[in-house]
N, C-alpha and C positions, 0 to 999 in steps of 0.2 A: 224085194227089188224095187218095190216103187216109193223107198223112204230118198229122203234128201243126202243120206250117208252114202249112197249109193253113186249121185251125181258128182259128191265132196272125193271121195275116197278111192273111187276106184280109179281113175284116171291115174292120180295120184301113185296108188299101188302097181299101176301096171308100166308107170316109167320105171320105179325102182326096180321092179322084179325084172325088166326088161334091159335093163344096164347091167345087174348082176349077171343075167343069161349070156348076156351077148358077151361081157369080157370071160367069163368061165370059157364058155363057147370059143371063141376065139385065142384066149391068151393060155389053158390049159387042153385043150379038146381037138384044137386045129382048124382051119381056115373049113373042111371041109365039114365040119361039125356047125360051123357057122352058116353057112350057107341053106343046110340042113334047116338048122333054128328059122331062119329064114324063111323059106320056102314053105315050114309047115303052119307058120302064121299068116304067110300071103293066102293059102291056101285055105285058113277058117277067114280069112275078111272075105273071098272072095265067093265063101259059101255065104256068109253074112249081107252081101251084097244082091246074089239072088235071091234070096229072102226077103232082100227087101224088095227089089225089081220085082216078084212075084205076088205084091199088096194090090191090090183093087180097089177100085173106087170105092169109099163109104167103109172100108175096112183098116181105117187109118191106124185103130187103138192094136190091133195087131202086130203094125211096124216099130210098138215104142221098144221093144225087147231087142231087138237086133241090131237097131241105131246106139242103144245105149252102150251094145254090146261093142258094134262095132265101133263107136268115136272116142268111147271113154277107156275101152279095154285094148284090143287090140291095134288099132293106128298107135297108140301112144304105147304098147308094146315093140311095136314093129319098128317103129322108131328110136328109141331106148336101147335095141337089141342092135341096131343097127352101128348106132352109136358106141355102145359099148364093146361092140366088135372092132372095129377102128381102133379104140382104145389100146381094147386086149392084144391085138396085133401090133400095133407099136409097141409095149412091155412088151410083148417077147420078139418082138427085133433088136430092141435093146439087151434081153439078156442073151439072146446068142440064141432063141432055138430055133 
């Protein structure tokens, strides 16, 4: 985890995976499937965020795992999913469902 593919790649991975989700989620699954997706991703940043809030003085090298987690994976997930939710919801306003 502490290679430079990690800082390249995941952010990366986690908008595409994150756009995929969200119009699945939204465009075949349902608004309330969406929401879901949603919710269980606020739900790891916001464990990710404790984690971080719970680092102490002089324990810095602790917090690199959770920021990495949380800025490069999950924000730009959450984001992604969100976006591709929007999406997926207009295709299928458009196709009638």
């Amino acid at each position: 985890m502490t290679g430079i593919s990690t800082f390249a790649y995941l952010p990366l991975a986690a908008l595409v995976l994150g756009v995929f989700a969200g119009f699945v989620a939204a465009h075949w699954l349902g608004l309330r499937a969406l929401f879901w997706l949603i919710g269980l991703t606020s739900v790891v940043a916001l464990v990710l965020i404790v984690r971080l809030a719970g680092v102490g003085a002089g324990e810095e090298e602790r917090a690199f795992g959770p920021f990495v987690w949380l800025t490069g994976g999950v924000l730009p997930f959450l984001f992604a999913a969100i976006m591709g939710g929007v999406g997926g919801r207009s295709l299928a306003a458009r196709a009638g469902r």
